[in-house]
C-alpha positions as CSV (number, residue, x, y, z in Angstrom):
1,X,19.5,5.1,3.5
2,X,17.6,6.6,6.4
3,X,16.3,10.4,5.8
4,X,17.7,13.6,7.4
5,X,16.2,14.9,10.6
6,X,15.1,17.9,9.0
7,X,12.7,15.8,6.6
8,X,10.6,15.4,10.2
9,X,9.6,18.5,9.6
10,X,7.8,17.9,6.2
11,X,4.1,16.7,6.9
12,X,3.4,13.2,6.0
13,X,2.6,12.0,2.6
14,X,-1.2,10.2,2.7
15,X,-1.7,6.7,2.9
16,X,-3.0,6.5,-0.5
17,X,-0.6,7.8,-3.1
18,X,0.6,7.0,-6.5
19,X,3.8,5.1,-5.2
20,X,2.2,2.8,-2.9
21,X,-0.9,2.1,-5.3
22,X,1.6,1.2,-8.1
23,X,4.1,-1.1,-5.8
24,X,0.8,-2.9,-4.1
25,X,-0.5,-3.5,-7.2
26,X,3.0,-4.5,-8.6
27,X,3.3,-6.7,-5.7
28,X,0.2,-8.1,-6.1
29,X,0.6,-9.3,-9.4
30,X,4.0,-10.5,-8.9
31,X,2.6,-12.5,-6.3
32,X,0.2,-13.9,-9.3
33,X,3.0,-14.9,-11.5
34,X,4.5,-16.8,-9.2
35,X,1.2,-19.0,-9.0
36,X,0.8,-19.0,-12.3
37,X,4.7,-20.3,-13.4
38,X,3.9,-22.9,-10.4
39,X,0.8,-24.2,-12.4
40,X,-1.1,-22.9,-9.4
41,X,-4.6,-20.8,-9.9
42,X,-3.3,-17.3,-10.1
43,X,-6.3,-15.5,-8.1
44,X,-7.0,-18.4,-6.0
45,X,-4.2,-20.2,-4.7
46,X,-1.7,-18.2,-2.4
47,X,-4.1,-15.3,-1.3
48,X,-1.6,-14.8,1.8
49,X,1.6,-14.6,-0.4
50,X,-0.7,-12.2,-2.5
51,X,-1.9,-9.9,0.6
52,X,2.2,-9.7,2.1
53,X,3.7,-9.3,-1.5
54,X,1.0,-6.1,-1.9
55,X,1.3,-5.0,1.8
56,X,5.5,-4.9,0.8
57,X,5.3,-3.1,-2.1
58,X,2.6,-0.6,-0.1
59,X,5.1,0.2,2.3
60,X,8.1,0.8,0.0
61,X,5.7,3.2,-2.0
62,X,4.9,5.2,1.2
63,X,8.3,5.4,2.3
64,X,9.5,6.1,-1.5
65,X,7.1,8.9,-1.5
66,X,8.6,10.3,1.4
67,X,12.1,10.1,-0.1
68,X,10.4,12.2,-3.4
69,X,8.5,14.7,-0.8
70,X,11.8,15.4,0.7
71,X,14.2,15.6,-2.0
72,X,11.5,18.3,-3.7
73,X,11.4,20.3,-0.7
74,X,15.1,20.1,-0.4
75,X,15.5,21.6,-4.2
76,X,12.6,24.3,-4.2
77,X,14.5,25.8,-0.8
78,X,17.8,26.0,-2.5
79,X,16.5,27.2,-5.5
80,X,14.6,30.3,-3.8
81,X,17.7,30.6,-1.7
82,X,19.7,30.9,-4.8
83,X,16.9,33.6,-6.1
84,X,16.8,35.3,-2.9
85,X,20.4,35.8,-3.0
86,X,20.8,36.5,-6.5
87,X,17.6,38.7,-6.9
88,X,19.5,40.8,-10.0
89,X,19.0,37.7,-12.5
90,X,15.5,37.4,-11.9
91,X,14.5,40.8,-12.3
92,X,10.5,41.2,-13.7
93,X,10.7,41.8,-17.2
94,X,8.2,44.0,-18.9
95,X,4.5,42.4,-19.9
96,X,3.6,42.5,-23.2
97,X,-0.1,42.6,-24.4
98,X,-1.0,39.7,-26.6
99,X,-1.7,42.0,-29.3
100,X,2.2,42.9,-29.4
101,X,3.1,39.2,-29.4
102,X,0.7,38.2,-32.9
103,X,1.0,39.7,-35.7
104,X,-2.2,41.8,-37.0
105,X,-4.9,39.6,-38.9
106,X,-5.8,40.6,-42.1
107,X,-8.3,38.8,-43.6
108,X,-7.6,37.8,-47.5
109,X,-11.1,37.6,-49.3
């Protein structure tokens, strides 16, 4: 499931975001349970497997974030589209003070 050509226009997300830290890192320890269910040294043995299975989930958390980047941008235009057209609903209601919101204090001694 490839994104829309008008997600091209969103600026990309940064190489170091939550998705891709927490896939790596998922990767990464997957990649360590596999050693260690093979009676294998978990931090030792298989550093390759290691560095592709975090380098996997890196890139699945970048292009996840894109997906998330997207779908947010899609929503917040057709919700201020919806308000822009549809202005009457969201009309400014009157500001209160906070001393109309509380009650008046009096102290009991």
């Amino acid at each position: 499931m490839g994104l829309p050509d008008e997600a091209k226009a969103l600026p990309p997300p940064g190489i170091i975001n939550r998705n891709s830290v927490w896939l790596g890192v998922i990767g990464w320890c997957s990649a360590m349970l596999q050693n260690a269910l093979n009676r294998r040294p978990p931090i030792k043995s298989g550093v390759h497997r290691q560095a592709l299975l975090a380098s996997i989930g890196w890139f699945i958390g970048y292009h996840v974030t894109k997906h998330e980047n997207y779908t947010y941008a899609r929503l917040d235009r057709d919700m201020n589209e919806y308000v822009r057209l549809h202005s009457e609903n969201f009309s400014d209601k009157e500001k209160k003070t906070f001393a109309e919101i509380v009650e008046p204090f009096h102290p009991i001694r």
